[in-house]
C-alpha positions as CSV (number, residue, x, y, z in Angstrom):
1,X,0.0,0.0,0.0
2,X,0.9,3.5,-0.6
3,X,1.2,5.8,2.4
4,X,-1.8,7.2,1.8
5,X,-3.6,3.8,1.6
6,X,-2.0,2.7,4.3
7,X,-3.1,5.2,6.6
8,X,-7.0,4.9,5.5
9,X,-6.9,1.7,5.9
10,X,-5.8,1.9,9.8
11,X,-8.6,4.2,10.2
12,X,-10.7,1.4,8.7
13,X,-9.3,-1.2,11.4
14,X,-10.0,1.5,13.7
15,X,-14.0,1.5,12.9
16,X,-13.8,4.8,11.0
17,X,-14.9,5.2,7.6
18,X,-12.3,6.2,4.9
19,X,-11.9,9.6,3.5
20,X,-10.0,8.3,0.3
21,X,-10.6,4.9,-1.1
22,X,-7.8,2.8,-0.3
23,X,-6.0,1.4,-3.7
24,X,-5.3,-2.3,-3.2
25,X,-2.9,-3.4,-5.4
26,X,-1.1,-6.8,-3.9
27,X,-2.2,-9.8,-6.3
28,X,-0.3,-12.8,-8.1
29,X,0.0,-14.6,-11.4
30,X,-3.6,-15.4,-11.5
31,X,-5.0,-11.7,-11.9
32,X,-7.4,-9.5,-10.4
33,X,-9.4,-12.0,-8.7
34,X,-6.3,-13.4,-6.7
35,X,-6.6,-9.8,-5.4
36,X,-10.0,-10.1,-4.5
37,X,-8.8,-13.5,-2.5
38,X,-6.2,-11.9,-0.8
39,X,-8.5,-9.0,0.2
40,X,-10.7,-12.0,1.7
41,X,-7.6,-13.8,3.2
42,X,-6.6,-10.3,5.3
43,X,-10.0,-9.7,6.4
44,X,-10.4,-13.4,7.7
45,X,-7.5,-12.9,9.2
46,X,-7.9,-9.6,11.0
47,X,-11.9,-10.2,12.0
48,X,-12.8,-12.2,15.1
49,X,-14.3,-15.4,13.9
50,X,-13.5,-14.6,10.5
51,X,-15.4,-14.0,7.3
52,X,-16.0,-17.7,6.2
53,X,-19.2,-18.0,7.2
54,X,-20.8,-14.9,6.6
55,X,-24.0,-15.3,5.1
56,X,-26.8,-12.9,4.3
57,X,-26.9,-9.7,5.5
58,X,-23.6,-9.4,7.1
59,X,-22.4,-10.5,4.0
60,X,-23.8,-8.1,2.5
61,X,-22.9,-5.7,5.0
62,X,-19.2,-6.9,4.5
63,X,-18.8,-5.9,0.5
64,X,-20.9,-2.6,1.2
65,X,-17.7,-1.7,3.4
66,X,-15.1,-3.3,1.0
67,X,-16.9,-1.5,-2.1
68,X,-17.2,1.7,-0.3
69,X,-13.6,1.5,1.1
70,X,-11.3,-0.1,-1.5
71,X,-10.1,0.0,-5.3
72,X,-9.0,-2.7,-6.8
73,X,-5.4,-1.9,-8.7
74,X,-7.2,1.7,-9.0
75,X,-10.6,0.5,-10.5
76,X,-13.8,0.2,-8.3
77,X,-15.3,-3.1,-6.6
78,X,-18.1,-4.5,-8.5
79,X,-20.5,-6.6,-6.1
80,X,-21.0,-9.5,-8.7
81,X,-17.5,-9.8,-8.8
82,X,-16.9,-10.4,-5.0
83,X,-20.0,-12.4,-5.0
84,X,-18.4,-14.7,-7.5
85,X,-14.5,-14.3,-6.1
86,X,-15.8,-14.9,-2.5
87,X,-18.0,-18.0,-3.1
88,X,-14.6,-19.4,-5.1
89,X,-12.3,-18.4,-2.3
90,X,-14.6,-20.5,0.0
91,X,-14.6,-23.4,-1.6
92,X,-10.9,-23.3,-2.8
93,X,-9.6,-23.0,1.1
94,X,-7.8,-26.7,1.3
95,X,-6.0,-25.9,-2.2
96,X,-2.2,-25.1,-1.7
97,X,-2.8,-21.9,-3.4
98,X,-5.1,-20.8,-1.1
99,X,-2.5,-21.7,1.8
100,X,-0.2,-19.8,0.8
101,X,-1.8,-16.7,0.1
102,X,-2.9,-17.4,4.0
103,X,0.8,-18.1,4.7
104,X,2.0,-14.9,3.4
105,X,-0.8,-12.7,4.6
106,X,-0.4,-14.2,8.1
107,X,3.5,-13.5,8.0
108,X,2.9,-10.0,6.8
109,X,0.7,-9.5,9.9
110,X,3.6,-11.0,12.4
111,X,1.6,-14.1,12.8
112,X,3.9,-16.4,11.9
């Protein structure tokens, strides 16, 4: 993240709202929608209990705030898209791919 990216999206972990959409930019070989997993990856990481299981309105409630709060490699969210990229992510969570993008999130929050 850019400096000023990284400092909306403390305020963000803090409960505020952001001033400037936050420009998220950290991805792999498989393109955009890798982004959109490792978006998912940080926020189960950081969230008590997680995102996995968020169903209905909290879902719902959950890509308001990501649309409303992030671009994606500076181009806005589109809900269909993190509909589809989160009911993938999901169901890919046991692939090695997947574990690693956990892996590297984790170590890039001191986890591990």
């Amino acid at each position: 993240l850019d400096k000023e990216s990284e400092k909306e999206f403390k305020k963000l972990l803090h409960g505020f709202k952001v001033k400037h959409k936050i420009n998220f930019t950290m991805g792999n070989k498989s393109g955009d929608s890798a982004n959109h997993r490792i978006l998912f990856v940080l926020f189960d990481e950081l969230l008590v209990g997680g995102i996995q299981d968020l169903t209905g309105e909290r879902k719902r409630s959950f890509f308001q705030l990501l649309m409303e709060s992030f671009l994606m490699n500076n181009e806005p969210l589109k809900e269909n898209t993190l509909k589809t990229s989160f009911s993938t992510w999901k169901n890919e969570q046991e692939k090695i791919n997947s574990r690693n993008q956990r892996r590297l999130i984790r170590q890039m929050l001191g986890k591990e």
